[in-house]
C-alpha positions as CSV (number, residue, x, y, z in Angstrom):
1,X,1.1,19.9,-44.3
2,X,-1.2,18.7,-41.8
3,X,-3.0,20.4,-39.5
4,X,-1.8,19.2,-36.6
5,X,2.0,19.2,-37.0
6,X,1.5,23.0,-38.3
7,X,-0.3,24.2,-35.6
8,X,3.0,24.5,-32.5
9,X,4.5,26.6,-35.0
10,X,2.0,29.1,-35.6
11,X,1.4,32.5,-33.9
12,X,-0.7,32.6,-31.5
13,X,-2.7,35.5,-32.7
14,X,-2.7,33.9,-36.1
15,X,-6.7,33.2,-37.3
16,X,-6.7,30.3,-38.9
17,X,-8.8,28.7,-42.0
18,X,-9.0,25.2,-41.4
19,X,-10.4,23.2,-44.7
20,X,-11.1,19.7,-43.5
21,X,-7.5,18.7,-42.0
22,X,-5.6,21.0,-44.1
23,X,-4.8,24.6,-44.4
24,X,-4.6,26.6,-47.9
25,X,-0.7,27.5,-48.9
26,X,-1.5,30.8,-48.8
27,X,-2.8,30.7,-44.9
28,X,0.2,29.0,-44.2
29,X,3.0,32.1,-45.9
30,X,1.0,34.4,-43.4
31,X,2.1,32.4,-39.9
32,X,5.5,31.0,-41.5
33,X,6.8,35.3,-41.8
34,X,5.1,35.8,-38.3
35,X,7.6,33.0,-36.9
36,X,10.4,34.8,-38.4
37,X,9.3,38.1,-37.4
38,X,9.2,36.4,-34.0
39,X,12.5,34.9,-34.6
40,X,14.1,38.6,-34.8
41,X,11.9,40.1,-32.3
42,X,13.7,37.3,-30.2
43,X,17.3,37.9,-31.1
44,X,16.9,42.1,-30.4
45,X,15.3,41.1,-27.0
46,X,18.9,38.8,-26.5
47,X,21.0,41.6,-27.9
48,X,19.4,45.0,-26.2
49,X,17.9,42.9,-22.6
50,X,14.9,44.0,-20.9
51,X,13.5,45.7,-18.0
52,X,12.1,43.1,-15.0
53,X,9.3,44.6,-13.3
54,X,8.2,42.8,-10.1
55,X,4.8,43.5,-8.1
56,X,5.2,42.9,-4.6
57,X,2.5,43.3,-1.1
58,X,3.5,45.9,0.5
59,X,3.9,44.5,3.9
60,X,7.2,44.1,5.3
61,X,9.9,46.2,3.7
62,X,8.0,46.5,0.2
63,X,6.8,49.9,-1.0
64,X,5.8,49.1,-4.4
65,X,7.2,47.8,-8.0
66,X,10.5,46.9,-8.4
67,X,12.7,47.2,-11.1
68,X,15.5,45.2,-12.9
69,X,17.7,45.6,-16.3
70,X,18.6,42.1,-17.6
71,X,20.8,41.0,-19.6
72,X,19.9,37.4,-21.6
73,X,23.1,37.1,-22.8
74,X,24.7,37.3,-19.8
75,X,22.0,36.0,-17.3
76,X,23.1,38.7,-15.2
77,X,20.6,41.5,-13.7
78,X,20.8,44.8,-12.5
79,X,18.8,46.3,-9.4
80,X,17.2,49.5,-10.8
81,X,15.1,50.3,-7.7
82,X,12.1,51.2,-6.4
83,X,9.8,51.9,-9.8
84,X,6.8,53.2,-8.3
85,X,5.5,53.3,-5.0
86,X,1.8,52.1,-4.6
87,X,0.1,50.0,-2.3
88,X,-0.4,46.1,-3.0
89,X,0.9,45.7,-6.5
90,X,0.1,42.0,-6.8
91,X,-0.1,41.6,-10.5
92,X,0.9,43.6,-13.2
93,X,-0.1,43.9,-16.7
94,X,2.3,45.7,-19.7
95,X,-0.2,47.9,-22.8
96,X,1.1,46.1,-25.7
97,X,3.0,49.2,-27.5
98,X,5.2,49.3,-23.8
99,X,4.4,52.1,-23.1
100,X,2.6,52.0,-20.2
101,X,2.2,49.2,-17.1
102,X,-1.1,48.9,-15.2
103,X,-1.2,47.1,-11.7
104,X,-4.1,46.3,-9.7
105,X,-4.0,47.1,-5.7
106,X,-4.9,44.5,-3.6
107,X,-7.0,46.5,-1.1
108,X,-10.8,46.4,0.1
109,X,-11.2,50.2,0.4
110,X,-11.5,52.7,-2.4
111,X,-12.1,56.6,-1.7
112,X,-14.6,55.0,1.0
113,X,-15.9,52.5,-1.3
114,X,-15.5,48.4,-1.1
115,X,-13.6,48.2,-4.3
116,X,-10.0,47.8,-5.0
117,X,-8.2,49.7,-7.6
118,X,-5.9,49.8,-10.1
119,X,-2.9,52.5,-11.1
120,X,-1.9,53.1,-15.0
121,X,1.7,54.0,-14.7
122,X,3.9,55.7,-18.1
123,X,7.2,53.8,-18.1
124,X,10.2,55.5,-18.5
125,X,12.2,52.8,-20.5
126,X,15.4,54.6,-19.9
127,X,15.4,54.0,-16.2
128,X,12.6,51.9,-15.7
129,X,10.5,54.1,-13.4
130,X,6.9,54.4,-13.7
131,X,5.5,57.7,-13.5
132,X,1.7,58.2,-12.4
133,X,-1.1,58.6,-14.6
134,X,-4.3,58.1,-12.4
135,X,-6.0,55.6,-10.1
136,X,-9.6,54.4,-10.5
137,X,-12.1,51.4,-9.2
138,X,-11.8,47.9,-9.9
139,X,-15.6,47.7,-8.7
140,X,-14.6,45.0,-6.6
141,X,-12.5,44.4,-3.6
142,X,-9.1,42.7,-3.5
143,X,-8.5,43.0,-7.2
144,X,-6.2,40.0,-8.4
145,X,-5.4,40.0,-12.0
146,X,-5.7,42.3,-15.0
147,X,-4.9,42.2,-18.9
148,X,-4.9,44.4,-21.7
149,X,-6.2,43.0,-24.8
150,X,-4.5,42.9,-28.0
151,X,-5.5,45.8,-29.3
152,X,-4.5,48.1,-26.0
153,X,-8.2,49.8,-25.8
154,X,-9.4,47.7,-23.1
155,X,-8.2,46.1,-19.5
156,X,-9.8,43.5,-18.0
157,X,-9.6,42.6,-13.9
158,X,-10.7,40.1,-11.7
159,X,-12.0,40.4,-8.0
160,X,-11.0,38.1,-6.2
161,X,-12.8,39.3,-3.1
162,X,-15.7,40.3,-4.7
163,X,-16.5,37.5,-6.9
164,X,-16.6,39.7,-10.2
165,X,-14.7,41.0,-13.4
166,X,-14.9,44.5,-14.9
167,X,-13.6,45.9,-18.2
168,X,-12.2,49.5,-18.3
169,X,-11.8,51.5,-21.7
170,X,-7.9,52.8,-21.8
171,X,-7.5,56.0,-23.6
172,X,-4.5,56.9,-25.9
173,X,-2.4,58.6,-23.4
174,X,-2.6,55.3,-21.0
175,X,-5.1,56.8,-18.6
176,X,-8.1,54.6,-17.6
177,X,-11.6,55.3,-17.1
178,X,-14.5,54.1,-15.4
179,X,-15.5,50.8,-16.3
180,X,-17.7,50.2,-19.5
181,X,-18.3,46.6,-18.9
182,X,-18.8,44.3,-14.9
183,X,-20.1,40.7,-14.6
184,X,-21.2,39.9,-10.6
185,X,-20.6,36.1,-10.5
186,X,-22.9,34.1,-7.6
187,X,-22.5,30.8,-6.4
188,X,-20.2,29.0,-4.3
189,X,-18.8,25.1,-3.3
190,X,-18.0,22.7,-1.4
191,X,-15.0,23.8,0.7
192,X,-16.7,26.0,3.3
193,X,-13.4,27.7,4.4
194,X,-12.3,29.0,1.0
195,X,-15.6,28.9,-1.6
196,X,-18.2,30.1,0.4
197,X,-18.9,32.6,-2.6
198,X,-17.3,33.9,-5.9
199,X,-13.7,34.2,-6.2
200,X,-12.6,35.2,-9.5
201,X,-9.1,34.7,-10.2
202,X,-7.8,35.6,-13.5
203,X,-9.1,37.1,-17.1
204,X,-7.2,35.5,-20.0
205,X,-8.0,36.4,-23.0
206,X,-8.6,34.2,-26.1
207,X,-5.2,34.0,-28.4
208,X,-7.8,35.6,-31.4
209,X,-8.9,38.3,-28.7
210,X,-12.8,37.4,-28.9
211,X,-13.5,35.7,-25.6
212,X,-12.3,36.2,-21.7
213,X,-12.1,32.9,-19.8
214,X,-12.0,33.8,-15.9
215,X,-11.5,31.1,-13.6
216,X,-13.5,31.1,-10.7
217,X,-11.8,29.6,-7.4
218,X,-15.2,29.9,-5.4
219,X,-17.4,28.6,-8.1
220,X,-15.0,25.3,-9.5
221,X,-15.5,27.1,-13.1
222,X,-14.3,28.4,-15.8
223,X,-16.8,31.3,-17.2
224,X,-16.2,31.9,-20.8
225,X,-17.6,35.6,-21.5
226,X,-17.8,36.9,-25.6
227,X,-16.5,40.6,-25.0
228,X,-16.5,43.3,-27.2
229,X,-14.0,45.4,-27.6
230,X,-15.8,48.3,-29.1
231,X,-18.4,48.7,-26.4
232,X,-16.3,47.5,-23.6
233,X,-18.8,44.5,-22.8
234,X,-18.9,40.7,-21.8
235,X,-21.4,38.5,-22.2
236,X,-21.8,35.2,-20.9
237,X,-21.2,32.7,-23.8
238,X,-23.8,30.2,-23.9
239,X,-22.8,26.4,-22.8
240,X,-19.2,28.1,-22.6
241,X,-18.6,27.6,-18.9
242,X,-16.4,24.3,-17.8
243,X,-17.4,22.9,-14.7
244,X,-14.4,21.2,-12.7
245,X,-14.5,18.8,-10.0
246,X,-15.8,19.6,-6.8
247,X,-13.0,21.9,-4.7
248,X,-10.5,22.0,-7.5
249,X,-10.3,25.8,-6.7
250,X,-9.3,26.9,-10.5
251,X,-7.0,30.1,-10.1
252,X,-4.9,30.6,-13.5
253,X,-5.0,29.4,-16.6
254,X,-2.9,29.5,-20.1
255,X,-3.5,28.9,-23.3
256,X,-1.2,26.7,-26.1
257,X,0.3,28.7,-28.8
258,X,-1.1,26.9,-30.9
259,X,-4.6,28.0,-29.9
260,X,-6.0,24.6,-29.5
261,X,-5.3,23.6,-26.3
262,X,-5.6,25.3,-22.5
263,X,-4.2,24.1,-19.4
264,X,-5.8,25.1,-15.6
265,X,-4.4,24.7,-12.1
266,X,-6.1,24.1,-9.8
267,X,-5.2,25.9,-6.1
268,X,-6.9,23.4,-3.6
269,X,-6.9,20.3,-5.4
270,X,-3.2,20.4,-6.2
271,X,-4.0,19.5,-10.3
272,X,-3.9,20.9,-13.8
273,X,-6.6,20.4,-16.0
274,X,-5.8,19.9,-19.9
275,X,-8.8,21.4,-21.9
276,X,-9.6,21.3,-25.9
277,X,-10.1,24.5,-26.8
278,X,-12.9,25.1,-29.8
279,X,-11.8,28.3,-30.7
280,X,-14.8,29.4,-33.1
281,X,-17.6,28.6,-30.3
282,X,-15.4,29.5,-27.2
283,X,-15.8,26.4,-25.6
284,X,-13.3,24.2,-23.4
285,X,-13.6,20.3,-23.3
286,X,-11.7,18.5,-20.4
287,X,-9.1,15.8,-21.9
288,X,-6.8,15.2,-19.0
289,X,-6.0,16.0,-15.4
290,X,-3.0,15.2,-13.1
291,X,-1.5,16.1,-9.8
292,X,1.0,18.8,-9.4
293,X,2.8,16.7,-6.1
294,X,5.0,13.9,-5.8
295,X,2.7,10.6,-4.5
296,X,4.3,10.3,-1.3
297,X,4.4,13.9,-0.2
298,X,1.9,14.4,2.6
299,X,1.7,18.1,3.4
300,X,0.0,21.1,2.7
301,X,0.3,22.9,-0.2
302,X,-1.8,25.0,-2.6
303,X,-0.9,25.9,-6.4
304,X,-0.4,28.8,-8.2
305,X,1.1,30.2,-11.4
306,X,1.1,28.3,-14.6
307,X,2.6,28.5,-18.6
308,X,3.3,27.6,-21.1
309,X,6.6,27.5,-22.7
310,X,6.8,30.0,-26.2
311,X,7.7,26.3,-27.5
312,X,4.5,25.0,-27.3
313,X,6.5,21.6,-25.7
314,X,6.2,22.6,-21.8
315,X,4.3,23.5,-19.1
316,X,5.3,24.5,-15.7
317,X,3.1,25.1,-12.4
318,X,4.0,26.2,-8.8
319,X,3.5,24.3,-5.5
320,X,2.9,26.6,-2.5
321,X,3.8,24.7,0.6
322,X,6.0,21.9,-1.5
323,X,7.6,24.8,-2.8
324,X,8.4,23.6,-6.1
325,X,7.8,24.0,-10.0
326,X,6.3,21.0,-11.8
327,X,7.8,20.7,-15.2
328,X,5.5,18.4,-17.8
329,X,6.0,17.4,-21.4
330,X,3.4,18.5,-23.7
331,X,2.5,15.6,-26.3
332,X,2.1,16.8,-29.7
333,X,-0.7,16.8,-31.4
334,X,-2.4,15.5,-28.7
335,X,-2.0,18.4,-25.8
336,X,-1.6,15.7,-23.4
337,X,0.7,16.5,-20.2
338,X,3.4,13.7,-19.2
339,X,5.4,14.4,-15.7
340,X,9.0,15.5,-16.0
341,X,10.4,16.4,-12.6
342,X,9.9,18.7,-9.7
343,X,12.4,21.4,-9.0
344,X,13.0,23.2,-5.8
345,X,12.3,27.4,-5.9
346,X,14.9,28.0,-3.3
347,X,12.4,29.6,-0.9
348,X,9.1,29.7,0.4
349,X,5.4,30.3,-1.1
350,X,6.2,30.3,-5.1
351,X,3.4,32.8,-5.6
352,X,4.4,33.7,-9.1
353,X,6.7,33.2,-11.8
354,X,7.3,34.1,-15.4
355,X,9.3,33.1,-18.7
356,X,11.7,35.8,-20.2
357,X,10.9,37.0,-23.5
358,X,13.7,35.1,-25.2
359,X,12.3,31.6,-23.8
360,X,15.7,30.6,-22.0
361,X,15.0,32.0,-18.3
362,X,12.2,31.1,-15.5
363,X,12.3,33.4,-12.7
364,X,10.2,32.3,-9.4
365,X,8.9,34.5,-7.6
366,X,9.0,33.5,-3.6
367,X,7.0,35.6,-1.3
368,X,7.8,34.2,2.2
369,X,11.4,34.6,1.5
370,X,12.1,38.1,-0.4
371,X,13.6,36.1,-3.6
372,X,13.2,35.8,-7.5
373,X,15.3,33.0,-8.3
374,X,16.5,32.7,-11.9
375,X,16.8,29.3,-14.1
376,X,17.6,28.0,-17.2
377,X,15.7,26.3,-19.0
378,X,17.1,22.9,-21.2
379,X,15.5,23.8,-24.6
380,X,15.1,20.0,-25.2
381,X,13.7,18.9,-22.1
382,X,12.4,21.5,-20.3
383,X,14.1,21.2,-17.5
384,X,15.0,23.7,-15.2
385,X,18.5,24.5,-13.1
386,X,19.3,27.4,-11.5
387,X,21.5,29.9,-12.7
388,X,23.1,31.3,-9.6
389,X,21.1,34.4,-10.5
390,X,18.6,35.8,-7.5
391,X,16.8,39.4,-7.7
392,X,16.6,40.2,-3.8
393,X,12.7,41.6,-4.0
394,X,10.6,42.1,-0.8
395,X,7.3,39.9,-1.0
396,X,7.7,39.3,-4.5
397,X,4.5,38.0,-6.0
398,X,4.3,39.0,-10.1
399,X,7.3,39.1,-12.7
400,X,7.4,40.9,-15.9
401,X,9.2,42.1,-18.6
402,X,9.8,45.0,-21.1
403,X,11.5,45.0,-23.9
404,X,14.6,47.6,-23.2
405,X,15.3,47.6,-26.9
């Protein structure tokens, strides 16, 4: 079996031994019972549903996290309520055993310092409420994104505001402490309104848990840091860091499941960037990139989420201001992105959206208009249409989902 026609079905976890353009039979038994494992984990996700969390800003009518029991089978959701009330919930991060959800909050104050936070909530999986376990800094202000790593002992967050990324050890019972590990970034760009300084945007994780890449909207980079998950560290990798065309404005980026490939997009140029991941040296080669916008549309719009399909075939990106998803092919092999079609969100500023568990659902997220709209998604093409389906959500700008099972 080759390499490359292998590689979509492996998991993404899965370290691989590569001998020349082959793989050893017994390497391959190990990723073949993982995607039957994954197979089953998939149909008792269908069978018991999940819980929907959504992260809002609490302006407006918003006073936190949101929850929702969904049914795949169905398509159908429940309202569960208010989960938790806390202030500016804008992304939201799961601990890999479920049991417990972390969410950074948006904010420039903390206890009198200029640092954002984040809250580490116990989940109640029977009614989907978060109970409080503590609050502590982000060392930055307006915290944007957060992760858990693979093995649940460490978060990582980005500051958006303050142009950094810190890593906080998480102990047994859930709870955070101080930060073990913080990177200041410095620099800025070209666009004077929007990168007159750092602006990190994300903390994605490599699929063999190794290396954190963190866009940087202020800086047009992507800093690849080697972390340690022991000692709570990061460290810049040396000749790591892509460099993207001036004013792209990377904010998020996703990894292929088969390891090999990563896709950015890009907030102020209105692109996605196609990368060749080299997974041993943490390094990111640019092979393609494309807009996100029809040709003939002339007005303002920024993106926002991207992802990958669990397929490995698609890839989907938001337009804020066209107010769309772009839906692309993803060539085999190759990584390459080829355009398949634009599809309205059904309301305004698609901050965020997410794929179910199961693969079959997209859920966007709109902010301006208080609505996560739910689609289908063709299994063949990719293609999106909506299912009818809308969780009413004040300022909804973060989806995701627990396993109710």
């Amino acid at each position: 079996m080759a390499w490359e026609a292998s590689e979509s079905a492996m998991h993404p976890t899965m370290k691989l031994v590569k001998l020349g353009r082959w793989i050893t039979p017994a390497v391959l038994a190990v990723p073949l019972l993982l995607s039957l494992l994954a197979i089953e984990a998939v149909r008792a996700v269908r069978k018991a549903g999940y819980i929907v969390y959504v992260g809002t800003y609490t302006r407006q009518q918003s006073r936190g996290i949101y929850a929702f029991r969904f049914d795949p089978a169905s398509g159908k959701a429940i309202s569960l309520g208010l989960a938790a009330e806390t202030t500016h919930p804008s992304f939201l991060a799961l601990h890999p055993k479920g049991g417990f959800l972390y969410a950074v909050n948006e904010v420039a104050t903390f206890t009198g310092q200029n640092s954002g936070s984040i809250t580490a909530f116990a989940v109640d999986p029977e009614t989907g409420h978060l109970n409080l376990l503590n609050l502590v800094s982000s060392l930055g202000t307006s915290p944007c994104h957060l992760t858990v790593d693979r093995s649940g002992r460490l978060l990582f967050v980005a500051n958006y505001g303050g142009g950094s990324v810190a890593a906080l050890p998480i102990q047994k019972d859930g709870r955070l402490v101080a930060a073990s590990g913080f990177v200041q970034h410095k620099g800025s760009s070209i666009n004077s309104r929007r990168q007159q300084g750092p602006h990190a945007h994300q903390v994605v994780l490599s699929p063999d848990n190794r290396f954190a890449l963190v866009p940087d909207l202020g800086l047009d980079q992507v800093l690849v840091y080697r972390i340690d998950i022991g000692k709570g560290t990061l460290v810049l990798n040396a000749g790591g860091t892509a460099k993207l065309e001036p004013g792209s404005g990377p904010r998020h980026l996703a990894f292929h499941p088969g390891g090999r490939f990563a896709y950015l997009i890009n907030e102020l140029g209105n692109t996605v960037t196609v990368f060749a991941y080299d997974p041993k040296n943490g390094i990111l080669r640019e092979l393609q990139t494309l807009s996100t916008l029809p040709k003939d549309f002339a007005g303002t719009s920024y993106c926002a989420e991207i992802a990958v399909h669990p397929s490995g075939r698609f890839l989907y990106g938001s337009n804020r201001g066209h107010d769309s998803i772009a839906v692309f092919g993803i060539q085999p092999g190759k990584g390459t992105l080829a355009f398949t079609e634009h599809v309205a969100t059904q309301g305004k500023n698609p901050r965020s959206f997410a794929m179910d568990p199961t693969g079959d659902y997209l859920f966007a997220a709109n902010q301006d208009t208080g609505n996560v709209v739910l689609f289908r998604i063709d299994p063949q093409t990719g293609r999106l249409t909506p299912t009818g389906e809308t969780l009413e959500v004040p300022m909804p700008v973060c989806v995701t989902f627990l396993d109710a099972g």
